[in-house]
N, C-alpha and C positions, 0 to 999 in steps of 0.2 A: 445596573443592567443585569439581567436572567443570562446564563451564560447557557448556549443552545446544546441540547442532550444529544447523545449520539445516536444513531439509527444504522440498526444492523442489515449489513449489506450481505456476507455469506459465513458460513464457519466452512476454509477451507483446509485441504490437504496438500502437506508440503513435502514433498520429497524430495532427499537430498542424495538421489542415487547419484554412484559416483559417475556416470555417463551425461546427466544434467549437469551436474554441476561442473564437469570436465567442460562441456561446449560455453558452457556461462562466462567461467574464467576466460578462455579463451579469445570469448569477444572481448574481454576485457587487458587483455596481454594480462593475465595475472597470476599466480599459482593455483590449482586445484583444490593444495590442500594446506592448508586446512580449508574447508569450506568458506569464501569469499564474504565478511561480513554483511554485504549489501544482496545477499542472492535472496534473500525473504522479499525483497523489496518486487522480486517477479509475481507474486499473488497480483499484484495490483493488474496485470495485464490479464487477470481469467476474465473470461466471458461473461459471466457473473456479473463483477465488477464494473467493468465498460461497457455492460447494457445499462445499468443504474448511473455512472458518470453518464453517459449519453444521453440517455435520459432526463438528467436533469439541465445537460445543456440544451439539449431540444426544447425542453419548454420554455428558454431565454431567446432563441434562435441564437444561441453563441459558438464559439468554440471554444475547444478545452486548450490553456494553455500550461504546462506545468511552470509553476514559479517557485518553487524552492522545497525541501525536504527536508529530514531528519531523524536521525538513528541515535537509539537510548539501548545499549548492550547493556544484559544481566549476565550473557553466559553467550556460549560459541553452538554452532551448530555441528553435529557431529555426520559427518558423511554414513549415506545407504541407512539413514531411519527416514519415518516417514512423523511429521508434525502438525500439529494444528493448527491453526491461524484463524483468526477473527478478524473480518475486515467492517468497519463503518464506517460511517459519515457522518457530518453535522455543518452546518452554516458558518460562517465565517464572522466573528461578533462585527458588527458595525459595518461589516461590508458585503451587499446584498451579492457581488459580485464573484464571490471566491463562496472555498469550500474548502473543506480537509478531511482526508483519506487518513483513516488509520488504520494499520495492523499491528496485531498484536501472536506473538509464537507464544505456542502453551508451552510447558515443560514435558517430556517422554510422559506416557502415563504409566501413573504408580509414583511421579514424581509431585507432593504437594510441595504446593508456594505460590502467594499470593500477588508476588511479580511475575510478569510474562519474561520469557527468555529474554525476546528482543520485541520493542516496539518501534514503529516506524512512521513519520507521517509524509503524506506531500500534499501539500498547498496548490492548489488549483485554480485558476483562475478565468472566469465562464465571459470570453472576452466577445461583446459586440460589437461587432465591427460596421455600425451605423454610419452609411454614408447619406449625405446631405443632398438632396436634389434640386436644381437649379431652376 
């Protein structure tokens, strides 16, 4: 099996001013600082993003369900810079149903390396809810 290519969704901006990241933790009952490993994982909620997820549920008529994620750490985020982020997508092998979200943190610029900081993905699952008429 062709394993499906990713299709680029946005190259976004991440800011880890410490006022974001203050209310992040927060919901989360957790420290500020260091910067929370999972606060990349908010890219996923830009506008961007969730036109393109909706998007491709619309034309399932499904809804979006999240079923499962994961985080692959190179390095820490370091509070009030501002980062990169590649966010894509690609098809779920074998299951016409799902889809996976990737983002990927570049490193500061000026800084090469062929790993992203942090990458992250969530598993989605484009659920219709076909009910049967009598």
């Amino acid at each position: 099996m062709v394993e499906a290519e990713w299709t680029r969704i946005a190259t976004l901006d991440l800011s880890t001013a410490r006022a974001q990241v203050a209310a992040f933790a927060a919901a989360l009952a957790a420290p500020a600082d260091p910067v929370p490993a999972t606060y990349a994982f908010t890219v996923f909620s830009h506008p961007d993003v969730m036109a393109t997820v909706a998007g491709l549920a619309t034309e399932r008529s499904a809804v979006l369900v999240h079923q499962a994620q994961d985080f692959v750490y190179h390095g820490t985020l370091e509070a009030d810079r501002h980062y990169t982020v590649l966010v894509d997508w690609k098809p779920h092998e074998g299951r016409p149903d799902r889809i996976t979200l990737r983002g990927r943190v570049q490193h500061l610029r000026g800084e090469a390396c062929e790993t992203p900081l942090q990458e992250f993905r969530a598993e989605i699952v484009l659920f219709e809810n076909r009910q049967e008429t009598p």
